[in-house]
N, C-alpha and C positions, 0 to 999 in steps of 0.2 A: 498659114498659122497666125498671120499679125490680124488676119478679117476675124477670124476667132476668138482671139485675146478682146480683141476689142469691141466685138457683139457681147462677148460674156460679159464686157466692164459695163457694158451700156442696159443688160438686161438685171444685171444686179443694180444697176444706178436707180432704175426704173422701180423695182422688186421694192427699195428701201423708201425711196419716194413714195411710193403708194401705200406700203404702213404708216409713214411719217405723216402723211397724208388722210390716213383713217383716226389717227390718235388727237390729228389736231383739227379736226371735224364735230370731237367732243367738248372744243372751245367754245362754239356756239349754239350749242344745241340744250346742253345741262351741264357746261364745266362749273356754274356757281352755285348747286344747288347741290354741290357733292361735297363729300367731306375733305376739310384741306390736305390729310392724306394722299387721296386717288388726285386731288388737282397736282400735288407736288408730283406722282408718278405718270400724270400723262405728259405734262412739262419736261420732265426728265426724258423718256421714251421718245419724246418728240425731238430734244436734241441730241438723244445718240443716233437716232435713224437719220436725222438728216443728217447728222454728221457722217455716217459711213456713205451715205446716198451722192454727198458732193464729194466724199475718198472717190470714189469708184465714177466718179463723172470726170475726172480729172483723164480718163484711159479714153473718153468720145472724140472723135475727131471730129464732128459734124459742129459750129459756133453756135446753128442756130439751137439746133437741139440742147448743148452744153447750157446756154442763156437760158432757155427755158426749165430745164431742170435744175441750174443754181437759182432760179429768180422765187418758182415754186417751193425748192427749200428756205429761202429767206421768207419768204412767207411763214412755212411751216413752222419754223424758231421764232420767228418773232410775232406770232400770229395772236398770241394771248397779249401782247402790249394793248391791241386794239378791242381785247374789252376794258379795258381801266379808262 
């Protein structure tokens, strides 16, 4: 029951990552050619998705795994610093 618990935290860590991960794709490709609206809502989108992405990485047991999916979400949240 705990290999369970904790494939399920690891496959939703993963699940949230990869939205947070599509929204903040739109940083470089046409986030400044959109109206500040849609920029304000993919910045927002991007840090509730990582934020539940690193909730639910907190459940991995694996260090290298967990490192990689906080380091990718730290990315994802602060990934619009480096267009300015």
């Amino acid at each position: 029951m705990i290999i369970k618990q904790n494939n399920k935290y690891w496959i939703l860590s993963i699940i949230f990552l990869f939205a947070s991960c599509l929204f903040s794709s739109s940083y470089f490709s046409s986030y400044r050619t959109l109206p500040l609206v849609y920029q304000g809502i993919i910045v927002i989108s991007c840090w509730l998705l990582s934020g539940c992405s690193l909730f639910f990485s907190t459940g991995i047991n694996n260090k290298f795994i967990k490192c990689i999916v906080v380091g990718a979400n730290i990315f994802c949240i602060y990934g619009w610093w480096f267009i300015f």
